[in-house]
C-alpha positions as CSV (number, residue, x, y, z in Angstrom):
1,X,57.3,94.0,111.1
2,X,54.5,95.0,109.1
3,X,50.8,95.4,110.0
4,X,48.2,95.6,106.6
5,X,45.2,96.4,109.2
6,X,44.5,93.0,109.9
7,X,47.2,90.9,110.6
8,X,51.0,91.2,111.9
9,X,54.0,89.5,109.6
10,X,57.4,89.6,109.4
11,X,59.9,90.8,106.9
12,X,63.5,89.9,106.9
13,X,66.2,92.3,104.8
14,X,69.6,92.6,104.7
15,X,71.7,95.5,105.2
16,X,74.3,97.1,102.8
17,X,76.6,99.6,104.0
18,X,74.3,100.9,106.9
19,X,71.6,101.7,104.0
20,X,68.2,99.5,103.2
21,X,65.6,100.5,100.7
22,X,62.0,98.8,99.7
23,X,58.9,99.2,98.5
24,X,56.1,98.8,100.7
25,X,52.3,98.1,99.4
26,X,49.3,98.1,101.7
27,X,51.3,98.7,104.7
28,X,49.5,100.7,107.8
29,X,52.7,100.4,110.3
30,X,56.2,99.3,109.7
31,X,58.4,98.6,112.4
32,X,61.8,98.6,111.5
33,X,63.8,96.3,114.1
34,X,67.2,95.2,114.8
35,X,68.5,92.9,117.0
36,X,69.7,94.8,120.5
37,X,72.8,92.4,120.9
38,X,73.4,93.9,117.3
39,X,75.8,97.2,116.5
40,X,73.2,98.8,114.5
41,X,70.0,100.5,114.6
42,X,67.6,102.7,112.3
43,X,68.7,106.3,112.8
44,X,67.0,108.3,110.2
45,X,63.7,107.2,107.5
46,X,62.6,109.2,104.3
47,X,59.0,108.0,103.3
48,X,59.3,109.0,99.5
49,X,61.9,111.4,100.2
50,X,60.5,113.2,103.5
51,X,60.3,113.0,106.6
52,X,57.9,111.1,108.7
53,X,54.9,112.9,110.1
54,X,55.4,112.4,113.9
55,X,52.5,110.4,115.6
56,X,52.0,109.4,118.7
57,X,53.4,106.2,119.3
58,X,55.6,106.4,116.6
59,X,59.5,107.9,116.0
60,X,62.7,106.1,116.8
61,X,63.7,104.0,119.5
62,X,66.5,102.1,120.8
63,X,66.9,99.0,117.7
64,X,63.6,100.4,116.4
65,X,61.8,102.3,114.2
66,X,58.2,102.7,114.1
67,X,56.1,104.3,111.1
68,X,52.6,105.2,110.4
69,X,51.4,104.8,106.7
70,X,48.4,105.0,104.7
71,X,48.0,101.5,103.1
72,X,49.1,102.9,99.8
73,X,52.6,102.2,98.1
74,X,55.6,103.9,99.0
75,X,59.2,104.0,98.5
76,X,61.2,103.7,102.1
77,X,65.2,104.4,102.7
78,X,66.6,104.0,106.1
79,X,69.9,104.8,107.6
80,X,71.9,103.0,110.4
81,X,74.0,104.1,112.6
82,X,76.4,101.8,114.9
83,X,75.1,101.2,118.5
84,X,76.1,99.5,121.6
85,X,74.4,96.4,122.0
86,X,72.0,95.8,125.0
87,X,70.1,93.3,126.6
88,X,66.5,92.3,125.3
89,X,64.9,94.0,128.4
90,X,66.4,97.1,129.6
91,X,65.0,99.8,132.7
92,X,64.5,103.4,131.5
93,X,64.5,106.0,134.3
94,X,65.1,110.1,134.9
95,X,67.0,110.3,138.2
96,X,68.4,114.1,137.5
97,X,65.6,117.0,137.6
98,X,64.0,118.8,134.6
99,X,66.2,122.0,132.9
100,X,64.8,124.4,131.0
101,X,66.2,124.8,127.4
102,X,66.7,128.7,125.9
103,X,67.8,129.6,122.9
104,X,69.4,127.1,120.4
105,X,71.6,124.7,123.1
106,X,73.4,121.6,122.3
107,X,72.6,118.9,125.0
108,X,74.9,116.5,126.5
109,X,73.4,113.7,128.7
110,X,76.4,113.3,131.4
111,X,77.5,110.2,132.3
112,X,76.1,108.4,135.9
113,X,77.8,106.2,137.7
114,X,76.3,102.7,137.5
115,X,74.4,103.3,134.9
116,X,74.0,103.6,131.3
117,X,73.4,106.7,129.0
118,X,69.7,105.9,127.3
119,X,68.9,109.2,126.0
120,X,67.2,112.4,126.2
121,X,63.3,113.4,127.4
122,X,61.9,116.4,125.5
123,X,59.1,118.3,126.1
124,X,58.5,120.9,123.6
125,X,55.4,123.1,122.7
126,X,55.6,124.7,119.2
127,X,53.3,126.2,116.7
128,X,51.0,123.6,114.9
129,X,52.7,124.6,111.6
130,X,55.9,124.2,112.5
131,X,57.9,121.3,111.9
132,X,59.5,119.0,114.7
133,X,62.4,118.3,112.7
134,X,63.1,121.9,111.7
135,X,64.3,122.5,115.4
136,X,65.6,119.1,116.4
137,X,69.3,117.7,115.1
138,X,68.4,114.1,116.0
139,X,65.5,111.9,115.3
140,X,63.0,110.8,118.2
141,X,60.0,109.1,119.5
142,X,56.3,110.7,120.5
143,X,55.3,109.6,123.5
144,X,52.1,112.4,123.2
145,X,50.9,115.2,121.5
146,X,48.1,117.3,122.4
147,X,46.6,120.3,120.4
148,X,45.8,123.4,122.1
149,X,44.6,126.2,120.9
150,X,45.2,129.7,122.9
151,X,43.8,132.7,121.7
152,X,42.8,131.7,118.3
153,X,46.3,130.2,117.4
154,X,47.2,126.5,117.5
155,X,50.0,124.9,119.3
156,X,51.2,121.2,119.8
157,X,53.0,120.1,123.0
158,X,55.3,117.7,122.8
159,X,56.6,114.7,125.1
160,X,59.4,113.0,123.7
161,X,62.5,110.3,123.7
162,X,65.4,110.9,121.2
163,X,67.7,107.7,122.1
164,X,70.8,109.7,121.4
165,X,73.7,111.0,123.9
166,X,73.4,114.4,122.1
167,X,71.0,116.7,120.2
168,X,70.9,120.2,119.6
169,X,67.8,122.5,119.5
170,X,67.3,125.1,117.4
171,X,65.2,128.5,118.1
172,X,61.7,128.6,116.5
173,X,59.7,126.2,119.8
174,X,57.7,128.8,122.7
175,X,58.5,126.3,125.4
176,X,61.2,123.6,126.0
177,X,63.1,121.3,128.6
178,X,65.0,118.6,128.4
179,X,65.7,115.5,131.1
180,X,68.6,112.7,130.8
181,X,67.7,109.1,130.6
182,X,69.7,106.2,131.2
183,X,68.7,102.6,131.7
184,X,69.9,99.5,133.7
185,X,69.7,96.0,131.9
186,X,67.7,93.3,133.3
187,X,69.3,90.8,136.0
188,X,68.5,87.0,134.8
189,X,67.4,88.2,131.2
190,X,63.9,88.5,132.5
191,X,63.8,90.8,135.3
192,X,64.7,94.3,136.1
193,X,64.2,96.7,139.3
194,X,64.6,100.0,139.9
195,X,63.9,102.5,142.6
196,X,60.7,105.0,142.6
197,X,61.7,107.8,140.1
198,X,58.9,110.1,138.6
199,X,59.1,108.8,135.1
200,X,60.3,104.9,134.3
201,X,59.5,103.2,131.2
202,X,60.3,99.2,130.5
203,X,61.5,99.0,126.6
204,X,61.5,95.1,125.6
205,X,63.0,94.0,122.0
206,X,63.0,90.4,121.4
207,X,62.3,88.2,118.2
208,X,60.0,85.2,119.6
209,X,57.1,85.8,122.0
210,X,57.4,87.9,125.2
211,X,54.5,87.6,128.2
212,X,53.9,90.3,130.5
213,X,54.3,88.5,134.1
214,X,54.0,91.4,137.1
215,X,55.0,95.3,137.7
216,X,53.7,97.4,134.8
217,X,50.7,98.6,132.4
218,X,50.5,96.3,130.0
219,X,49.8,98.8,127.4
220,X,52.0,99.3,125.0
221,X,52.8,102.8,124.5
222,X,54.1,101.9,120.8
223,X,51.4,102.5,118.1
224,X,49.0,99.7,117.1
225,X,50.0,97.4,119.9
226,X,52.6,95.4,117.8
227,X,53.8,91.8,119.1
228,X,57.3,93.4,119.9
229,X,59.1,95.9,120.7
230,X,57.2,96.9,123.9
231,X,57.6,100.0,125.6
232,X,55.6,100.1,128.8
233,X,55.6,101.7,132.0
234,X,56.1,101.2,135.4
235,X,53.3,100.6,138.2
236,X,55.6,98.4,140.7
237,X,59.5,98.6,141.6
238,X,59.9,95.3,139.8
239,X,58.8,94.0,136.4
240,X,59.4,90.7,134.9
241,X,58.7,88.9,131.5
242,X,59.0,86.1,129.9
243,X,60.7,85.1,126.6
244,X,60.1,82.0,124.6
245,X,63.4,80.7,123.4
246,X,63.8,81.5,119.7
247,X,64.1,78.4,117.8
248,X,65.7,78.6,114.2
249,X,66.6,76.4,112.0
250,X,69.5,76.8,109.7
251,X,70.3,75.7,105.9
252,X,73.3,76.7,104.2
253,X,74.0,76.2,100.3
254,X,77.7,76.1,99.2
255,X,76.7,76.5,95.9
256,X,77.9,79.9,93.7
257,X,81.0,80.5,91.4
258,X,83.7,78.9,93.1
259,X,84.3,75.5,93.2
260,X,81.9,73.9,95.7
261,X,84.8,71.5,97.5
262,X,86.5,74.5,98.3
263,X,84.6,75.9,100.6
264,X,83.2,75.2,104.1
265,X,81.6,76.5,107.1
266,X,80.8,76.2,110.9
267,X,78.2,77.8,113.0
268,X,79.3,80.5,115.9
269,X,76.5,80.7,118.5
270,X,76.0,82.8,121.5
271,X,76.8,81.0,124.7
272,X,73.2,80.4,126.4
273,X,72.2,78.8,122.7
274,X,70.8,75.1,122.6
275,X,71.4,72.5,120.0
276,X,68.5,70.6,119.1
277,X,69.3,68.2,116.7
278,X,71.3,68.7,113.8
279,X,71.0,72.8,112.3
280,X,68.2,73.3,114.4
281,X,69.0,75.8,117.6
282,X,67.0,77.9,120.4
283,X,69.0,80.9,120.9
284,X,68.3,83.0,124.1
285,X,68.6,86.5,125.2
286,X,71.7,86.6,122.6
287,X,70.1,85.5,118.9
288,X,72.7,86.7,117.1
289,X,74.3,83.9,114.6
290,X,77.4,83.9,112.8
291,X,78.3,81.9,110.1
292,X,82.1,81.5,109.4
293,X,82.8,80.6,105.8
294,X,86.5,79.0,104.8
295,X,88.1,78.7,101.4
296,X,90.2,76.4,101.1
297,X,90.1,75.6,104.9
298,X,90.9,79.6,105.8
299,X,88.7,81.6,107.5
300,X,87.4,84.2,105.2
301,X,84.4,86.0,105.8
302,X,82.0,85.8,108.8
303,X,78.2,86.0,108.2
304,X,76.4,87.8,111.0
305,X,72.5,87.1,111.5
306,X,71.0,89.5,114.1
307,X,67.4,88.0,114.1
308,X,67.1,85.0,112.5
309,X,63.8,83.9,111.2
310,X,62.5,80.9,112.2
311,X,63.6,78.8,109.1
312,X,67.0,80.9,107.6
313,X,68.2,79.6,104.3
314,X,72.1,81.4,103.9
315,X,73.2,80.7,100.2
316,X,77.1,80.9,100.1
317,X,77.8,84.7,100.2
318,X,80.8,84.6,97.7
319,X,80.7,85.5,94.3
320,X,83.0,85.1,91.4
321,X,84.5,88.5,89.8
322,X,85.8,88.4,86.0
323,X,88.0,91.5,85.0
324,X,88.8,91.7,81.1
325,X,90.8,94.9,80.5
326,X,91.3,96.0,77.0
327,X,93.3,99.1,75.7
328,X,91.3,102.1,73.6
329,X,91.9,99.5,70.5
330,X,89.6,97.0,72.0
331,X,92.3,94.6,72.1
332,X,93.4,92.5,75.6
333,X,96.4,94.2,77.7
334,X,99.5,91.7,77.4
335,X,100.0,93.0,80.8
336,X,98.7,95.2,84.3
337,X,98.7,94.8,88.0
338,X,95.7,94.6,89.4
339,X,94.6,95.9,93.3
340,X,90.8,95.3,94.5
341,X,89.7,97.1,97.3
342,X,86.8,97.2,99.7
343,X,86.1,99.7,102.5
344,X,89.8,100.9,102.3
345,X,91.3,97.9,102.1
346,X,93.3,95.8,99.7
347,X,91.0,92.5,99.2
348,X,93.4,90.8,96.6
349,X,96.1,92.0,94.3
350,X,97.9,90.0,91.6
351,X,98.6,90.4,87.8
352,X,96.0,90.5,84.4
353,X,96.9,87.4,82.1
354,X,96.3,88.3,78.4
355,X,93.7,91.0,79.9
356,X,92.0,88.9,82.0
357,X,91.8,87.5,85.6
358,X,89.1,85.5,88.0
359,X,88.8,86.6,91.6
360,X,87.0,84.2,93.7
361,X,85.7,83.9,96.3
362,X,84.6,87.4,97.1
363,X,81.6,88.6,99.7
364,X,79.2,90.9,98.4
365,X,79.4,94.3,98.6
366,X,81.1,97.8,96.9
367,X,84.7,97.0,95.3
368,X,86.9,99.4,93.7
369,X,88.9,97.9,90.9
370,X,92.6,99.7,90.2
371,X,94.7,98.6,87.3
372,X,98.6,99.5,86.7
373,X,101.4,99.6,85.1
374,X,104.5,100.1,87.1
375,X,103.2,102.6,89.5
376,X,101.0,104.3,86.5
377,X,97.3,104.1,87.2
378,X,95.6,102.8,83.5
379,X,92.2,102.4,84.8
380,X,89.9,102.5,87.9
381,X,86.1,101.8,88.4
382,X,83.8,100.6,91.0
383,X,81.3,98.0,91.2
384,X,78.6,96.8,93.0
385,X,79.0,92.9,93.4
386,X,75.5,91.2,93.9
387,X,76.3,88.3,91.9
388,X,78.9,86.6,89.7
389,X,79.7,89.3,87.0
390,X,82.1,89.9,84.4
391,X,83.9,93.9,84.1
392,X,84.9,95.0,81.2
393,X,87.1,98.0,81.5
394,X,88.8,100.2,78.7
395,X,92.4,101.5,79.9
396,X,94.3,104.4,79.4
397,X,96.1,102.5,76.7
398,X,96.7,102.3,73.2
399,X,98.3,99.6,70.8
400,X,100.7,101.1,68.7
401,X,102.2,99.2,65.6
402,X,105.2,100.5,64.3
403,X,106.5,100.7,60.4
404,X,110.0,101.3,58.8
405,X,110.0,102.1,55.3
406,X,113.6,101.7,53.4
407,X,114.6,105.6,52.1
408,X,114.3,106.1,48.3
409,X,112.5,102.7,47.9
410,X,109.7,103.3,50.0
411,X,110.1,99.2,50.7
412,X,108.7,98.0,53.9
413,X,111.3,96.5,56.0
414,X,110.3,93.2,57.0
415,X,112.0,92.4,60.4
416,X,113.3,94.7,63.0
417,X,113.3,95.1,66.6
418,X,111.1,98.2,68.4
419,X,112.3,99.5,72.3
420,X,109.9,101.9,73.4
421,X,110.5,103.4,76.7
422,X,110.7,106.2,79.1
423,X,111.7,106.9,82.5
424,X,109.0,104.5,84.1
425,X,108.3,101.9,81.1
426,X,110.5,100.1,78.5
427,X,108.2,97.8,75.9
428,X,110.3,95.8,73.0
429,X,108.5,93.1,70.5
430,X,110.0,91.6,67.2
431,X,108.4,93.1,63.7
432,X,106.3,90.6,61.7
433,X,105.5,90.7,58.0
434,X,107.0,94.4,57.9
435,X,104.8,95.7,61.1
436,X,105.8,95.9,65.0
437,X,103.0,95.8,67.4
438,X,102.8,96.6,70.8
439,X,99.8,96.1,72.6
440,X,98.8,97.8,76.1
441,X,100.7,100.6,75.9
442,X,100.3,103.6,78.6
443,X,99.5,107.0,76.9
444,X,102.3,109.4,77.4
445,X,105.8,110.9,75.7
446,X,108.4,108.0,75.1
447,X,111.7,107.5,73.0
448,X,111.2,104.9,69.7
449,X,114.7,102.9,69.4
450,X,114.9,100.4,66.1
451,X,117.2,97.4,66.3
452,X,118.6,95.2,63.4
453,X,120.3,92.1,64.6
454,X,120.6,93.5,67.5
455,X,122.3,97.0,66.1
456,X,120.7,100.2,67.5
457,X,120.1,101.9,63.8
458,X,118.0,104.4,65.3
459,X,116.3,106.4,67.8
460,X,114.1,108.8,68.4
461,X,113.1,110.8,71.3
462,X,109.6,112.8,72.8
463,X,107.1,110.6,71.0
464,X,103.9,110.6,72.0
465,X,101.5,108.3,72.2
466,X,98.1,109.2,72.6
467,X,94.6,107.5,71.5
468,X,95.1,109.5,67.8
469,X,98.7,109.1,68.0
470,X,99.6,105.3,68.3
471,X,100.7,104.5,64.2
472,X,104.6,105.0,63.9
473,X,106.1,105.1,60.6
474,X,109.6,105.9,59.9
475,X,112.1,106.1,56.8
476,X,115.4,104.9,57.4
477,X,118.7,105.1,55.0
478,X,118.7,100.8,55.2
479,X,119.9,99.3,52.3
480,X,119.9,95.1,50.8
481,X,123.7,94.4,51.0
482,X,124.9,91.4,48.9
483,X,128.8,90.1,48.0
484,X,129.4,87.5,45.7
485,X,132.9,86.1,45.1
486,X,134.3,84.5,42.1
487,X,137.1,82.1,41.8
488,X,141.0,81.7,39.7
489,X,138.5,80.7,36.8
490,X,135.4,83.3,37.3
491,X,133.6,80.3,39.3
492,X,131.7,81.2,42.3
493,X,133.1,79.9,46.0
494,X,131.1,77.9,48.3
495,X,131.2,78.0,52.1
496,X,133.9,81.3,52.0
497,X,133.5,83.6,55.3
498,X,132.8,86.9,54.7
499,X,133.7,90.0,57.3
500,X,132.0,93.5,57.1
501,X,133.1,95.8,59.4
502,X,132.6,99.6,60.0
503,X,132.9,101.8,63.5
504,X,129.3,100.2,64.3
505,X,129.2,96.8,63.8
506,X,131.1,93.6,62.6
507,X,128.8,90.7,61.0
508,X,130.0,87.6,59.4
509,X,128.1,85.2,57.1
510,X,129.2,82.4,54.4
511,X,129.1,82.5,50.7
512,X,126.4,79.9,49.9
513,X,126.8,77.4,46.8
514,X,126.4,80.5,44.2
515,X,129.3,82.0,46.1
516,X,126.8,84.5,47.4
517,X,127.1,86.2,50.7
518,X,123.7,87.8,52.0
519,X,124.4,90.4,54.3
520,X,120.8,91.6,54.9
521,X,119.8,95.0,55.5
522,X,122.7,97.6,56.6
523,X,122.4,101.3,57.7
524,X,124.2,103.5,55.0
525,X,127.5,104.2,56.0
526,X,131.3,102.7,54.9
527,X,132.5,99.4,55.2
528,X,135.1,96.9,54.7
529,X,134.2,93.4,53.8
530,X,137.2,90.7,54.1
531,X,137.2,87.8,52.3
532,X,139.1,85.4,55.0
533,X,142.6,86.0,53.3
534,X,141.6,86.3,50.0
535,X,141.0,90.0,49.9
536,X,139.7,93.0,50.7
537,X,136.8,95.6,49.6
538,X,136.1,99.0,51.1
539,X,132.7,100.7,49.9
540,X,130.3,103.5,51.1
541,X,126.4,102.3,51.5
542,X,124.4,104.5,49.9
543,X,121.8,102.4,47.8
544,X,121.0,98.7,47.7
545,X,124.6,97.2,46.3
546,X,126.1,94.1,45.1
547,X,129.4,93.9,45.3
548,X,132.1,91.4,43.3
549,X,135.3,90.0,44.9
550,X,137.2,88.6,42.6
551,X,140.0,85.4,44.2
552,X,142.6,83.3,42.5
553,X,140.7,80.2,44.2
554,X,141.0,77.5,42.5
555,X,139.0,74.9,44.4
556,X,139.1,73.3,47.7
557,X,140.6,70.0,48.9
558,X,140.4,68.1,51.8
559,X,139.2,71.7,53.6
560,X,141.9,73.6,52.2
561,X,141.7,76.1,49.6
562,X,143.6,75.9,46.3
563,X,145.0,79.2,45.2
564,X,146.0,80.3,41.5
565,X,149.3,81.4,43.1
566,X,149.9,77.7,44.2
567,X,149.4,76.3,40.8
568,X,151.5,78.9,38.4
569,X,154.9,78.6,41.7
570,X,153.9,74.4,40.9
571,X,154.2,75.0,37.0
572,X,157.8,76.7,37.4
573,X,158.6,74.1,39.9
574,X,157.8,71.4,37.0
575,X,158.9,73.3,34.4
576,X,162.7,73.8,36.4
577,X,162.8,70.3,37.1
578,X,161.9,69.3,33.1
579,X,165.2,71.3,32.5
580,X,167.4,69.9,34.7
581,X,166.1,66.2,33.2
582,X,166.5,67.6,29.5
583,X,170.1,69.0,30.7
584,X,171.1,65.8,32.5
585,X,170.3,63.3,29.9
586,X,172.4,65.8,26.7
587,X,175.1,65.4,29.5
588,X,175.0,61.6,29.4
589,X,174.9,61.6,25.7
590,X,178.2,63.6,25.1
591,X,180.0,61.4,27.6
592,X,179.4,58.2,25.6
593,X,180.3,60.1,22.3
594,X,183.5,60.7,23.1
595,X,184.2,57.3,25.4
596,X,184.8,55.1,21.9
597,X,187.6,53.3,20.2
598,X,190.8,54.9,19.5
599,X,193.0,54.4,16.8
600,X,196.6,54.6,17.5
């Protein structure tokens, strides 16, 4: 509540993490109020990073805070503190003497049975100039001050209420003592007695309209005579007000970044609350409201109102939260785990796709963001969320791209395959146009393993990758391997396996229509290529080679191949049986010869 010097309005804020912060203009008091069926209540202001003056009238009470101002602008911060809740008119009494206070003493009100701790009653005198603050550990309300002035030097004495179960007072006051408070809530909301102790106050915080009815001054001791709270005193045994019901009604938007349909709500009202017609309620002594949201039909966040103004407009309290997470290239993580947390707690966990991932529906409030890998932490931040807002964060990760060069050519090698991995990671991609890239990759010491067709030709260990140090290059003994073989007649063989072997590896591949076998890049070393069963070759890799393999192929029928060998055993064969024709027939001939007429 706010008074300008002529009339009394009301301010609504919200509350974030026990903290609020405005700007007041043309203010002459400010009461600071929550709800008493609420867990919180003002516990400490700064008034443009000091201390309120202390007035009388003024200080903190129970829900309530109540400051003196000058009209001009100032800069406010006040702190909460949780607080049990209480009923809207509560009975605050001394039943246990006065003590006197020496020294610096802590003091601790001691519980009474039946009743309820409400505080502590000071009375203090102190030198003019020094500050009430400077002795006290807990704030506190004036309920007088008077100036006196004893043999030319100035003193204040003090009465006051600190609502707090505790304080300690430090040396530096020339008088103190100290009495415990408690207070009994009012029977039927409206109504409290209590017997005929020497000091009794009535303390009333309500949000609608409160009239005084019997059993007290109806001064309020609070500065400037605001609407509410009141804090009066007693002149009867009994006291009674009474409240107006406090009529609100209630308008909820669905709209934010989530998709409207999604999301839903119901109203959870205090038991003595009235319907009226549809979103319109009078709430009694309770006027605490609580909106549950669902997503989805679950129940995911409840919306607490502690005093509702009369017309309360709730937009949807969900936002939508975009994380993009890039390495030190600039370029989008292929992969991280992602953990977001609020007040401790894991809110949602899941994984980044491509670097990016939409988290929705989230309340406002302070998150802290945690990326990984594995169990390696790659980046952290934390973030206010007010609204729908898009993080960009830079991880602890590099892209590295990876080069083999082909020794005493210096030729790029085209295709490979790149392991990189330690004792917690292992990253692999295929090379491209001469270049392996790996994006997203965690800075630390890791061991480089290059793969051809699936062949380990080399590996390095204690590599490290850093932000300066992510551009591999290595020169490798890898030479273009080719075999052509030639036929009976010097003509090259079509569709001929060929077999290289050597104590690594065995690779097979088929002479195309220039009888040429294309073997690809090998590591230097010796081999043996095997032409089927057509031959042999044994050579030692040293430098890009062609070999020849020379066959007595002939050509190929039906799937089989025609050997030299077959056609010189098929010329003797026809040859050898020419002869035995040629013998046969001069046989023939020498019988008939000698088979004629004989003279006698």
């Amino acid at each position: 509540m706010i008074y300008d010097g002529k009339n009394w309005q009301t301010k609504y804020y919200q509350i974030q993490e026990k903290t609020l912060a405005f700007t007041s203009m043309n203010s002459k008091i400010i009461i600071i109020r929550t709800d008493p069926s609420s867990y919180l209540q003002p516990s400490r202001v700064f008034i443009d990073g000091k201390r309120p003056e202390p007035y009388k009238g003024t200080g903190k009470l129970w829900n309530a805070y109540i400051l003196v101002l000058d009209g001009k602008t100032h800069n406010l911060l006040v702190y909460f503190e949780e607080s049990q809740p209480k009923a809207p008119l509560i009975g605050i009494f001394a039943p246990l003497p006065e003590h006197e206070i020496e020294g610096k003493q802590e003091i601790n009100v001691p519980e009474l049975p039946g009743f309820k701790i409400a505080g502590i009653k000071l009375r203090i005198i102190l030198s003019e100039e020094k500050p009430l603050y400077s002795i006290l550990s807990a704030d506190f309300f004036v309920l007088n001050a008077s100036k006196v002035t004893i043999m030319g030097e100035k003193f204040v004495a003090y009465d006051l209420i600190s609502p707090s179960k505790n304080i300690t007072i430090s040396p530096g006051y020339i008088h103190a003592t100290y009495t415990p408070l408690y207070y009994s809530e009012a029977k039927k909301g409206s109504e409290i007695v209590l017997p005929p102790y020497d000091f009794r106050l009535a303390y009333v915080n309500y949000p609608s309209k409160i009239t005084f009815r019997s059993g007290m001054n109806q001064t309020n001791i609070i500065y400037g005579n605001p609407p509410r709270p009141l804090l009066v005193s007693f002149t009867q045994g009994k006291v009674s007000f009474e409240f107006q019901r406090h009529r609100v009604e209630i308008f909820v938007s669905v709209k934010n970044a989530c998709e409207t349909g999604k999301i839903s709500y119901a109203f959870m009202l205090p038991p003595d609350t009235l319907k009226i017609r549809d979103n319109i309620y009078d709430f009694g002594e309770n006027t605490t409201l609580t909106i549950r949201f669902y997503y989805q039909g679950i129940a995911v966040l409840d919306y607490k109102v502690y005093t509702p103004p009369s017309s309360l407009l709730v937009e949807s309290p969900f936002y939508g939260l975009e994380i993009k997470a890039v390495d030190s290239s600039g370029i989008p993580i292929p992969r991280a785990n992602y953990t977001l947390y609020s007040s401790g707690k894991i809110v949602k966990s899941g994984f980044l796709v491509n670097g990016t991932e939409y988290i929705c529906p989230l309340p406002e409030g302070e998150y802290y963001i945690v990326l990984s890998i594995g169990d390696k932490v790659i980046g952290k931040t934390r973030h206010i969320l007010d609204s729908t807002k898009t993080i960009n964060l830079v991880t602890n990760t590099t892209t590295v791209t990876v080069k083999i060069l082909r020794k005493g050519v210096g030729e790029p090698l085209e295709t490979f395959n790149v392991v990189l991995k330690n004792t917690k990671f292992s990253f692999k991609t295929n090379a491209k146009d001469g270049k392996a890239v790996l994006h997203g990759i965690p800075f630390g010491v890791y061991t480089v393993e290059i793969y051809l067709d699936g062949l380990k030709i080399y590996s390095r260990e204690n590599v490290e990758i850093t932000p300066g140090e992510s551009d591999l290059k290595f020169v490798l003994p890898i030479y273009k391997t080719k075999v052509k073989v030639t036929g009976f007649f010097g003509q090259p063989v079509e569709g001929l396996e060929v077999k290289v072997e050597s104590p690594m590896l065995t690779l097979k591949t088929v002479t195309n229509e220039n009888g040429l076998a294309d073997l690809g890049y090998l590591p230097a070393g010796e081999y043996t290529v095997s032409i089927e069963s057509f031959g042999t070759l044994s050579f030692s890799l040293e430098h890009d080679t062609y070999k020849l393999v020379e066959t007595d192929i002939i050509g190929k029928y039906n799937g089989f191949y025609i050997k030299g060998s077959y056609m010189v055993f098929l010329v003797i064969v026809v040859v050898f049986l020419v002869f035995l024709m040629f013998l046969r027939r001069r046989k023939k001939r020498s019988s008939k010869k000698d088979g004629g007429v004989v003279e006698v």
